[in-house]
C-alpha positions as CSV (number, residue, x, y, z in Angstrom):
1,X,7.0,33.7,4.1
2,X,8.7,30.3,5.1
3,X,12.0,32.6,6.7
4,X,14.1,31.3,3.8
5,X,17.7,33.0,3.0
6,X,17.8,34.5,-0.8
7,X,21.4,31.5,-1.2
8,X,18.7,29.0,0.0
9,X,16.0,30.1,-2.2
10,X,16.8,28.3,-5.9
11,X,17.7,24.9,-4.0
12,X,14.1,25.2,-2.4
13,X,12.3,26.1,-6.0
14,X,14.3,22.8,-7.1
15,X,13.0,20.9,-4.3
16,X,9.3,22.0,-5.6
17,X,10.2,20.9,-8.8
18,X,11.2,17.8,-7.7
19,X,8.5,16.5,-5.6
20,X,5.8,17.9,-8.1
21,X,7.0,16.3,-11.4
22,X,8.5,13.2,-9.6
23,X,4.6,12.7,-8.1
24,X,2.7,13.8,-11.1
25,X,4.9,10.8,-13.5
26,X,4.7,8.3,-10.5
27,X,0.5,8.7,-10.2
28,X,0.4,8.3,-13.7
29,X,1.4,4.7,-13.5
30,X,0.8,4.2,-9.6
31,X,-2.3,5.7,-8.6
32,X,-2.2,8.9,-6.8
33,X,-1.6,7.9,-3.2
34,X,1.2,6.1,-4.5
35,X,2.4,8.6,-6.8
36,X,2.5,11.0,-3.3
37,X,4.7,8.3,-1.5
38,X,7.0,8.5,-4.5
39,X,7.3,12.0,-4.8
40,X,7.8,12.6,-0.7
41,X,10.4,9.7,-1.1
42,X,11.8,11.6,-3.8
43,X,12.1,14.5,-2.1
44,X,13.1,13.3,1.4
45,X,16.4,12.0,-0.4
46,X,17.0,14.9,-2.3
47,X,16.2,17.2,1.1
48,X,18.8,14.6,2.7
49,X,21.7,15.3,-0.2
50,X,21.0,18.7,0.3
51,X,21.7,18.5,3.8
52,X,25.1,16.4,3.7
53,X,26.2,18.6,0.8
54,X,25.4,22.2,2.6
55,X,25.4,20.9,6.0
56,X,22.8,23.1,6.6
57,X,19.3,21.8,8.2
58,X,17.4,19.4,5.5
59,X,14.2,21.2,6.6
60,X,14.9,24.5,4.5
61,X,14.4,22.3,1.5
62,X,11.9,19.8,2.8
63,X,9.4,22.5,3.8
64,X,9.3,24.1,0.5
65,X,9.1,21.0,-1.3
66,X,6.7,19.2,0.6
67,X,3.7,22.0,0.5
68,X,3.2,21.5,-3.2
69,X,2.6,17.9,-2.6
70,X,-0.7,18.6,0.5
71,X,-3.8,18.2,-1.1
72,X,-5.1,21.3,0.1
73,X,-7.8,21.8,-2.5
74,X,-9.3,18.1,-1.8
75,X,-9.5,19.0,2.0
76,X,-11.0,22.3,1.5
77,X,-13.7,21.1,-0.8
78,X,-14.5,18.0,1.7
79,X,-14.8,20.6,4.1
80,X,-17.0,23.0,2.1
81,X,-19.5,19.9,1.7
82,X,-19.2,18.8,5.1
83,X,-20.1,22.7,6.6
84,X,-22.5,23.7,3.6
85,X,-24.0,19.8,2.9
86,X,-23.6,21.1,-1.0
87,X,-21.3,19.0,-3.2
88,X,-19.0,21.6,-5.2
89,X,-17.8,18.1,-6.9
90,X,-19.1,15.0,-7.1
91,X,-16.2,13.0,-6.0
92,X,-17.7,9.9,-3.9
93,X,-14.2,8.9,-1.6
94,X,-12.5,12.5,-1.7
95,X,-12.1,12.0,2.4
96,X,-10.5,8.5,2.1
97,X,-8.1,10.0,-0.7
98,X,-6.9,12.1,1.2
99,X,-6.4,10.6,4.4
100,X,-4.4,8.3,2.0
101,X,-2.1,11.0,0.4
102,X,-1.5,12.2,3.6
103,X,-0.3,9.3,5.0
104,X,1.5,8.6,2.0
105,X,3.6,11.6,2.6
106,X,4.3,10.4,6.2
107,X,5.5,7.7,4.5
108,X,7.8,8.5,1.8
109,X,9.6,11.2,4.4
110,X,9.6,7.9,6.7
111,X,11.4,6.1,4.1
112,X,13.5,8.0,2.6
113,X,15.3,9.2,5.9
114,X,15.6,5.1,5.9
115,X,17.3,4.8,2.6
116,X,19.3,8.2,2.9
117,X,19.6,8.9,6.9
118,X,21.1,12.2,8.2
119,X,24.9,12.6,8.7
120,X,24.5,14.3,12.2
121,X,21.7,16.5,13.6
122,X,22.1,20.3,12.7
């Protein structure tokens, strides 16, 4: 689905791995906005070590570990209650949230090609 070679494939499941547990123990202290900026930081240096180490693009990695961390079930139900007018949950800021996490994952990619910056462009 994402045009991934099989040799890339495990370093891509890891990057998953990654930027799911490293979010899920940062929101537990941090909030979850916070706990996205910390796991897209998280991942945007390991993406980077990835690509130094291969040389090979740090988007092969990036991609995979990045959808895990969208909050595509909190958009789809804001969207459901903005189409239908029914709330499937009664969650009073689930629009700001994720405008938040979003830009939190902006962020933490931001960042983290700050603290760990390419070694040339593939």
């Amino acid at each position: 689905m994402f045009k991934v070679r099989l040799k890339d494939a495990p370093w891509g499941m890891i990057a998953g791995y990654i930027s799911f547990s490293v979010s899920i123990w940062a929101s537990t202290y941090l909030g979850v906005a916070l706990g996205a900026f910390v796991g897209a930081f998280a991942l945007g240096i390991y993406s980077n070590l990835f690509s130094r180490i291969m040389n090979l693009p740090s988007s092969i990695v990036r991609l995979l570990g990045l959808v895990v961390l969208v909050p595509g079930s909190k958009v789809y139900i804001g969207l459901n209650n903005l189409v239908t007018g029914q709330q499937m949950v009664a969650v009073s800021d689930l629009g700001s949230q994720t405008f938040l996490i979003f830009m939190s994952l902006v962020a933490g990619l931001i960042f983290s090609n700050v603290a760990l910056p390419h070694r040339k462009n593939l």
